[in-house]
C-alpha positions as CSV (number, residue, x, y, z in Angstrom):
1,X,14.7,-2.7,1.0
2,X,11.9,-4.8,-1.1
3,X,9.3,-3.2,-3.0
4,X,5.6,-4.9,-2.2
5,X,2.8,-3.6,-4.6
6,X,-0.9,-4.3,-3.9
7,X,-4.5,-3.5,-5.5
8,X,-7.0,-1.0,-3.2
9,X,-10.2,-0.9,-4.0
10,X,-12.3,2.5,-4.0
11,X,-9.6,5.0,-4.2
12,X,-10.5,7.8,-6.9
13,X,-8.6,11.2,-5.6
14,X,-5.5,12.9,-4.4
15,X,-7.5,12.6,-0.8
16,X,-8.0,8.7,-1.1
17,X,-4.0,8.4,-2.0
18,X,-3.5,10.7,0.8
19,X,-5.0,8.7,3.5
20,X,-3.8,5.5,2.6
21,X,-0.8,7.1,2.5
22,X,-0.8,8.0,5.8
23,X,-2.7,4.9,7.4
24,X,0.0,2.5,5.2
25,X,3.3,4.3,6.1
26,X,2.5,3.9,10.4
27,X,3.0,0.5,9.8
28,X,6.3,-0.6,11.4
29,X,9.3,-1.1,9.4
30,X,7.6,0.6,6.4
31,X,10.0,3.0,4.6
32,X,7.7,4.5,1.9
33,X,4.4,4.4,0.3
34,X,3.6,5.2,-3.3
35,X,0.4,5.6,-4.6
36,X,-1.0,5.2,-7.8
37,X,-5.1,5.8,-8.1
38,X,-5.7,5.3,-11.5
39,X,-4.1,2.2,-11.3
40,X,-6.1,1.3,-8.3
41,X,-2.4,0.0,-6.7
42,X,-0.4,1.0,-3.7
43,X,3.8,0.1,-3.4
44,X,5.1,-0.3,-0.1
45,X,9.1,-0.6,0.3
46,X,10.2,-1.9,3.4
47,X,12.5,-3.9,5.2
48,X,10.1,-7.1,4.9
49,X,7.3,-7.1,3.4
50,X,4.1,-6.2,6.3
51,X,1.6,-8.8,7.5
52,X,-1.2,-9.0,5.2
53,X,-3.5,-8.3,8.8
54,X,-1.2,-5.2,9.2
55,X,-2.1,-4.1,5.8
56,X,-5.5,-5.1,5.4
57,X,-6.4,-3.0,8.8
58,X,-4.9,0.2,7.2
59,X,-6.2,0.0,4.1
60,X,-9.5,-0.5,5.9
61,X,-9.0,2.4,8.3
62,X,-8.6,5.2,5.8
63,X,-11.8,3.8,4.0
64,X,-10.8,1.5,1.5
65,X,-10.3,-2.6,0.6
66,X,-7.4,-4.4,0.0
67,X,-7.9,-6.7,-2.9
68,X,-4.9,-8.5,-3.0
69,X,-1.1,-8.7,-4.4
70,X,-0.2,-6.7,-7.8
């Protein structure tokens, strides 16, 4: 497994890392999600890293941007 981190914008609660949470770790081949929100940064470890579309339409769907690669 590979560890991928990336920067979200807009998270600022437990609720924000909760949904990306969720939204993030549906994503196939995805083993874990870890969320840091005062860092503004999200780690995904998975088998290969996810398709930046993938992850950009997750982030998205629980309400926030993707701003890139950490």
């Amino acid at each position: 497994m590979e560890s991928y981190t990336y920067l979200v914008e807009g998270m600022t609660c437990a609720h924000c890392a909760a949904a990306v949470t969720t939204e993030v770790s549906a994503l196939p081949g995805v083993d874990s999600v870890d969320v840091d929100v005062a860092a503004g940064t999200v780690r995904v470890t998975a088998a290969a890293e996810p398709p930046a579309s993938d992850l950009e339409a997750a982030v998205s769907e629980a309400g926030y941007t993707l701003a890139g690669r950490s």
